[in-house]
C-alpha positions in Angstrom: -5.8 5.6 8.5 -5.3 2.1 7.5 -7.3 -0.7 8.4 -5.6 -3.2 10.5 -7.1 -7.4 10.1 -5.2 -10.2 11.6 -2.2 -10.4 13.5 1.4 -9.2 12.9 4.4 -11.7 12.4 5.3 -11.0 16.1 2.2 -11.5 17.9 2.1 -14.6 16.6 5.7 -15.8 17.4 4.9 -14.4 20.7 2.1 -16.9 21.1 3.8 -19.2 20.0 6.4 -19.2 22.4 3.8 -18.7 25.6 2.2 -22.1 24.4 5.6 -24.1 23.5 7.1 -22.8 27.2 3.7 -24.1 28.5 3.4 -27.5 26.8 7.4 -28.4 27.8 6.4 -27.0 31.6 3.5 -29.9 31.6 5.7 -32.0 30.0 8.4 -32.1 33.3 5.2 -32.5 35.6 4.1 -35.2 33.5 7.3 -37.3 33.5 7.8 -36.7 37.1 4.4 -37.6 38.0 4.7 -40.6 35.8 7.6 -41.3 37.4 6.9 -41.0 41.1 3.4 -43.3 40.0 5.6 -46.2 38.7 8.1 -45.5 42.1 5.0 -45.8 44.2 3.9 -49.1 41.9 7.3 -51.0 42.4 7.1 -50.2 46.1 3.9 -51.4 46.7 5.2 -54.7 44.4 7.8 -55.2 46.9 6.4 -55.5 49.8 3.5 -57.6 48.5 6.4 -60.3 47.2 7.9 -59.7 50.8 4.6 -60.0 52.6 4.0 -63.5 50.7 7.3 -64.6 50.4 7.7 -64.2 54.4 3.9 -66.2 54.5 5.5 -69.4 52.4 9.1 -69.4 54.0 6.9 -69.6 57.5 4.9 -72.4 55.7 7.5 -74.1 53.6 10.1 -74.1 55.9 11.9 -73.9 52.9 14.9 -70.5 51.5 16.5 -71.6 48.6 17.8 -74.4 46.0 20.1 -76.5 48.8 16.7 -76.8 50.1 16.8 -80.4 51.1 13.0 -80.4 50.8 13.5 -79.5 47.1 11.4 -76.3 47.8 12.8 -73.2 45.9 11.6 -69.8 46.7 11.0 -68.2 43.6 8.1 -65.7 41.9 6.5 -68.5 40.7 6.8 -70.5 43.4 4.3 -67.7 45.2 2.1 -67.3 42.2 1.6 -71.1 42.3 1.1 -71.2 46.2 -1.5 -68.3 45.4 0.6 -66.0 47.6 1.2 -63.5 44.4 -0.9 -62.5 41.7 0.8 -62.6 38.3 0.4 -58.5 37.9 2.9 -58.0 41.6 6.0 -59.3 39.4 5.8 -57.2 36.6 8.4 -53.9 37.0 7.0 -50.9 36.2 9.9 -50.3 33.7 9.8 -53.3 31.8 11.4 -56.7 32.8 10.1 -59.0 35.6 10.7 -58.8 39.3 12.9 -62.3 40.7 13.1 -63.5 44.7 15.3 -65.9 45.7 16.1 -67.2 49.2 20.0 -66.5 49.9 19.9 -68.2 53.0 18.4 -69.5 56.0 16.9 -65.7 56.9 17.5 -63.4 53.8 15.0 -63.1 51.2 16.8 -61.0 48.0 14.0 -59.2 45.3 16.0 -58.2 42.5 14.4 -54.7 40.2 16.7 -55.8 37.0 15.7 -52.3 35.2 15.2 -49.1 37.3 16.0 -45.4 35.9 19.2 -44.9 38.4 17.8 -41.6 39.5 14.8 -43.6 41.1 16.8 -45.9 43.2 17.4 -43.7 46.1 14.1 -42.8 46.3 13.2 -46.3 46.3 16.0 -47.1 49.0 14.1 -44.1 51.4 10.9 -45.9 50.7 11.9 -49.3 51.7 14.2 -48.3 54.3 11.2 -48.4 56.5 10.7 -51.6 56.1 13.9 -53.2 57.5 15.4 -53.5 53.7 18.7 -53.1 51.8 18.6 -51.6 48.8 22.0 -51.9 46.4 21.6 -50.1 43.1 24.3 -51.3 40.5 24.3 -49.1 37.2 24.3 -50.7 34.0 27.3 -50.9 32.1 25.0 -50.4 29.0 23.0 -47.7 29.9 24.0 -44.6 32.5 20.3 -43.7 33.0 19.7 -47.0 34.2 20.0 -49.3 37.3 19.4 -52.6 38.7 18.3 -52.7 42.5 18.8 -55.4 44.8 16.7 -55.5 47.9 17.3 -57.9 50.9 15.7 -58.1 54.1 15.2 -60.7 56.8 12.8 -63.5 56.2 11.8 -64.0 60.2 10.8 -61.1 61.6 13.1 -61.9 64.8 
């Protein structure tokens, strides 16, 4: 009888499969976790500009740059006010978050970098909250997006 040590050329491919087909399994529930995290992120950073940017408008009296107060609403415009911390208007993706006023009752937050295949998730989520979400995909990039969210700034 011989006397078998180690492991044949196939047991060890065979392992070696079982543990590449479970590393690229984690690997999908990673991403997607990490995804819906950052979704969940931007969301939250959304209404928080909303919340203060509804705050200041009430206080300001004041939408946009024909303002004839001079008052602009912009992200630092609410950072300044203490409205907005300087951590709400980072994007999850890279880039900054913008507000402007648009006009005497519509508030605009514009996402300038969103994977596309996150903005209709992000539309459900806001949808809620008496917002429009526009996704426009970048001419540069199919697998991204930027998002334009309006929604009222009186809550009439």
């Amino acid at each position: 009888m011989k006397n078998k040590k180690g492991f044949t050329l196939l047991e060890l491919l065979l392992v070696l499969i079982i543990i590449t087909s479970i590393i690229i399994i984690a690997a999908r529930y990673y991403n997607q976790a990490s995804s819906e995290s950052k979704l969940s992120d931007l969301t939250a950073k959304i209404r928080r500009i909303a919340e203060a940017s509804y705050e200041w408008v009430q206080t300001a009296k004041a939408f946009n740059s024909s303002d004839p107060n001079g008052k602009t609403l912009s992200i630092s415009t609410l950072q300044n006010s203490k409205l907005l911390s300087t951590n709400d208007a980072n994007n999850p993706w890279g880039s900054s978050l913008e507000v402007i006023g648009i006009s005497a009752n519509v508030i605009q937050i514009t996402v300038p970098v969103i994977p596309t295949k996150n903005c209709k998730s992000l539309e459900d989520n806001l949808v809620s909250q008496n917002m429009t979400v526009t996704c426009t995909p970048s001419t540069k990039d199919a697998d991204q997006s930027s998002s334009t969210i309006k929604y009222p700034a009186d809550e009439t």
